[in-house]
C-alpha positions as CSV (number, residue, x, y, z in Angstrom):
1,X,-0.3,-5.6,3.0
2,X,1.5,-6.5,0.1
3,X,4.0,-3.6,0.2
4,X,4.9,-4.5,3.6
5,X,5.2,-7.7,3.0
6,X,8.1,-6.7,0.4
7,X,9.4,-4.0,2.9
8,X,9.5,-7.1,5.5
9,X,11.8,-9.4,3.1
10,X,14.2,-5.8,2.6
11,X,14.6,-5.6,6.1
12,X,14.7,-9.5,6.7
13,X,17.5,-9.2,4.5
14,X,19.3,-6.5,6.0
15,X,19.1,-7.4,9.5
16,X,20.8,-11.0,8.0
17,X,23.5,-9.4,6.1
18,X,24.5,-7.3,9.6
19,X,24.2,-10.4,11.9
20,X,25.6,-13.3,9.5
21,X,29.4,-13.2,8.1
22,X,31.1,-14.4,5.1
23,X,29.9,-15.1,1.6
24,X,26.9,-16.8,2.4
25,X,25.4,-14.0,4.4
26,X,26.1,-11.3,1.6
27,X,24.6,-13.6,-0.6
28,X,21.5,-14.3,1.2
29,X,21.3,-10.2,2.2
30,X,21.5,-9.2,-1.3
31,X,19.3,-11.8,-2.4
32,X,16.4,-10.9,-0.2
33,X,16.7,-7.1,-0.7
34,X,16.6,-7.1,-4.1
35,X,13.4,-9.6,-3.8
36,X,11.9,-7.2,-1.7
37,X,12.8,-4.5,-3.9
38,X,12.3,-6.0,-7.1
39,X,8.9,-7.3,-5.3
40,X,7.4,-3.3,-4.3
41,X,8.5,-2.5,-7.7
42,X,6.4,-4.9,-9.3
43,X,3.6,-3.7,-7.0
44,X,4.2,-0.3,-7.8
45,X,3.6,-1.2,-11.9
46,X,0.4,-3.2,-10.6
47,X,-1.0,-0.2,-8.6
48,X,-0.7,1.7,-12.1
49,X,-1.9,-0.7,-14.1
50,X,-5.0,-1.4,-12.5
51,X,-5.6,2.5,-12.1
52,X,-5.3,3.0,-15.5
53,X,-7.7,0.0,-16.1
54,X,-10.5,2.0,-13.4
55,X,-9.7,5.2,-15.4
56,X,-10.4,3.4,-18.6
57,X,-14.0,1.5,-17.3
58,X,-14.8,4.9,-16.0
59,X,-14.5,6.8,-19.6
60,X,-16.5,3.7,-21.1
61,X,-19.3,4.5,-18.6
62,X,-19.4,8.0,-19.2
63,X,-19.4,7.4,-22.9
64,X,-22.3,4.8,-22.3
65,X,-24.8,7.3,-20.0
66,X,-24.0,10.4,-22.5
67,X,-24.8,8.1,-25.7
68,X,-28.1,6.9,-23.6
69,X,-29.0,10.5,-22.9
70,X,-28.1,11.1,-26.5
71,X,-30.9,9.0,-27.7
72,X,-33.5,8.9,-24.8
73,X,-36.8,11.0,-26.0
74,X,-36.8,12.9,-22.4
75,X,-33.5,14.8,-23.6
76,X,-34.5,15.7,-26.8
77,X,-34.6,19.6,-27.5
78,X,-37.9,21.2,-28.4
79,X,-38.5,23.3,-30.9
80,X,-39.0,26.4,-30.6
């Protein structure tokens, strides 16, 4: 939802730079694309962030269940 809410301010953007003339138009087109750019961009950084964070939690676990199995008496080699 959030990328196409920045896709929608792109193509709000464009669609106003096409149908309004002059300065003001250009400004306002180039304004909203590169909000809507800048915007998924963001986003994008976000996405990679968190996944990274998930990645990270996900090592910790393992780390945690292998230490626990590590010193749980029911995984303990016998001799023999």
């Amino acid at each position: 939802m959030a990328f196409g809410s920045a896709a929608g301010v792109v193509v709000a953007g464009a669609v106003f730079g096409l149908f309004v003339r002059g300065f003001a138009g250009g400004l306002i087109a180039i304004a909203c694309v590169t909000l809507g750019l800048g915007a998924a961009l963001l986003l994008l950084f976000l996405e990679v962030g968190l996944s990274e964070d998930r990645d990270r939690a996900a090592e910790r676990e393992r780390r945690r269940e292998q230490q626990r199995r590590r010193h749980d008496p029911r995984w303990r080699r016998r001799p023999g």
